[in-house]
C-alpha positions in Angstrom: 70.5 -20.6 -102.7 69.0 -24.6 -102.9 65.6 -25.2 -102.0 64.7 -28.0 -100.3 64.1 -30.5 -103.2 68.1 -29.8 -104.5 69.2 -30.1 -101.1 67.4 -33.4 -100.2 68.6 -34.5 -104.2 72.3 -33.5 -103.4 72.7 -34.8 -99.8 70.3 -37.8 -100.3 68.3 -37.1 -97.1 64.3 -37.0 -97.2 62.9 -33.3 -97.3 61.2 -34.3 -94.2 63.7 -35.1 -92.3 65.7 -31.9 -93.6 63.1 -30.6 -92.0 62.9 -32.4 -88.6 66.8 -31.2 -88.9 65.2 -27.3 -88.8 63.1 -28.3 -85.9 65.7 -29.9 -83.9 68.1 -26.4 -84.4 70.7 -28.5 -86.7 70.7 -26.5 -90.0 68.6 -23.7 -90.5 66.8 -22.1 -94.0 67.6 -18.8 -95.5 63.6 -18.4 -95.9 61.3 -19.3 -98.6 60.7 -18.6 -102.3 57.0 -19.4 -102.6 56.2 -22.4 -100.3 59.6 -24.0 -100.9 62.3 -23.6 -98.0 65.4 -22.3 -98.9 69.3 -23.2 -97.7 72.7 -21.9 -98.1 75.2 -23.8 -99.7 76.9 -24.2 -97.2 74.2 -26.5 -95.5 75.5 -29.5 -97.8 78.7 -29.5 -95.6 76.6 -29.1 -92.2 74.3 -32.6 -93.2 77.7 -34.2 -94.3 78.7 -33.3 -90.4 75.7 -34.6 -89.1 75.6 -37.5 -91.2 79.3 -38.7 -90.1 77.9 -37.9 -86.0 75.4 -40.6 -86.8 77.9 -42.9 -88.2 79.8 -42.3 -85.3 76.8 -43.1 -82.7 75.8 -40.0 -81.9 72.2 -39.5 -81.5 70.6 -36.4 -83.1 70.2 -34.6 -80.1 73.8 -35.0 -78.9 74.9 -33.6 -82.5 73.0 -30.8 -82.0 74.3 -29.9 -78.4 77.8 -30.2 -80.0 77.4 -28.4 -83.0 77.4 -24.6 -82.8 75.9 -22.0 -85.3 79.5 -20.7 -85.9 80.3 -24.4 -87.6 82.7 -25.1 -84.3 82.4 -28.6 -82.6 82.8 -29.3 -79.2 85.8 -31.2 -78.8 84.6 -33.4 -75.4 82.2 -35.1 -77.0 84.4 -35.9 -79.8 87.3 -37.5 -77.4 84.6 -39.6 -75.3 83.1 -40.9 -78.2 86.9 -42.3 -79.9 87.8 -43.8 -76.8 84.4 -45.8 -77.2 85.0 -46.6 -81.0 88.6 -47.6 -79.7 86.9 -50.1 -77.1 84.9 -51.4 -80.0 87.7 -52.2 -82.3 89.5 -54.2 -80.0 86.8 -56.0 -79.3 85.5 -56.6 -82.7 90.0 -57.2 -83.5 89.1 -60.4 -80.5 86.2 -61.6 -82.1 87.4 -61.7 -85.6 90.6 -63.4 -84.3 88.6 -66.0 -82.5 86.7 -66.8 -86.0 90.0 -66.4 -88.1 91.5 -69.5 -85.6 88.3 -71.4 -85.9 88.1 -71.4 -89.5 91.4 -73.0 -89.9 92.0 -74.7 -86.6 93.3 -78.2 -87.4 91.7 -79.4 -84.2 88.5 -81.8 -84.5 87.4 -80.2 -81.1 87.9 -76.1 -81.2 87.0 -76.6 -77.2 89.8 -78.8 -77.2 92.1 -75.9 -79.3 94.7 -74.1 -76.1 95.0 -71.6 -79.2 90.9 -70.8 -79.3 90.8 -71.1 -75.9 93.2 -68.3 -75.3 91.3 -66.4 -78.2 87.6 -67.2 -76.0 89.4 -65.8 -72.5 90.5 -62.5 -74.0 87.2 -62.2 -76.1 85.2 -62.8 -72.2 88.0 -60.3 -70.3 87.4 -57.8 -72.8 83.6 -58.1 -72.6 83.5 -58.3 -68.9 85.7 -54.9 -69.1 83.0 -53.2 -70.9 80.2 -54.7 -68.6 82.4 -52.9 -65.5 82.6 -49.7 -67.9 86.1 -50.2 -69.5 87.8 -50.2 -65.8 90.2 -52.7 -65.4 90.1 -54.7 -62.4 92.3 -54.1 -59.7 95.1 -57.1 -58.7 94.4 -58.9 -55.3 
């Protein structure tokens, strides 16, 4: 058993919010020696979890619903939430390429650059794609 102080030490999270963690339902103590709350090892490998959900965008709440006391996590969540990091790597990829041209365009005008124009219309396609929620407009 870690009590709290190893656990915050070790995982480099705050012993308060370890345990705003307890009150929410995301990790749980193995009960108390004196004052001091008390976790499993294997609590080191939950916080690692719940710190890569919050890389990832989820809220705290939405980690919780996921994860379940067994160490299982739903897999829905999971799928929804790569096809939205997939959306924002290709549009970060348009942006970047966008800068890449402009930093090296031999233009004096970028405006005038067909190059960076092309760049600026997928960049604004892609955006106005989100703004519709990712749907892709139908031909006419």
């Amino acid at each position: 058993m870690r009590d709290i102080s190893e656990v915050s030490q070790a995982s480099g999270i705050p012993a308060s919010a370890l345990r705003y963690y307890e009150e929410l339902g995301l990790i749980q103590s193995a009960g108390r020696k004196g004052l001091r709350r008390q976790y499993a090892p294997a609590v080191l490998s939950r916080l690692a979890l719940i710190s890569l959900g919050q890389q990832a965008g989820f809220s705290l709440q939405e980690i919780a619903a996921m994860l379940g006391d067994d160490g299982q996590i739903a897999r829905e969540p999971l799928h929804e939430k790569i096809a939205e990091l997939d959306q924002q790597i290709r549009q970060l990829k348009a942006v970047r390429n966008a800068l890449s041209h402009a930093a090296v365009c031999p233009h004096p005008q970028h405006l005038d650059c067909p190059k960076f124009q092309q760049l600026l219309q997928i960049a604004q396609k892609r955006k106005q794609r989100k703004l519709r929620g990712g749907r892709k407009e139908e031909p006419r």
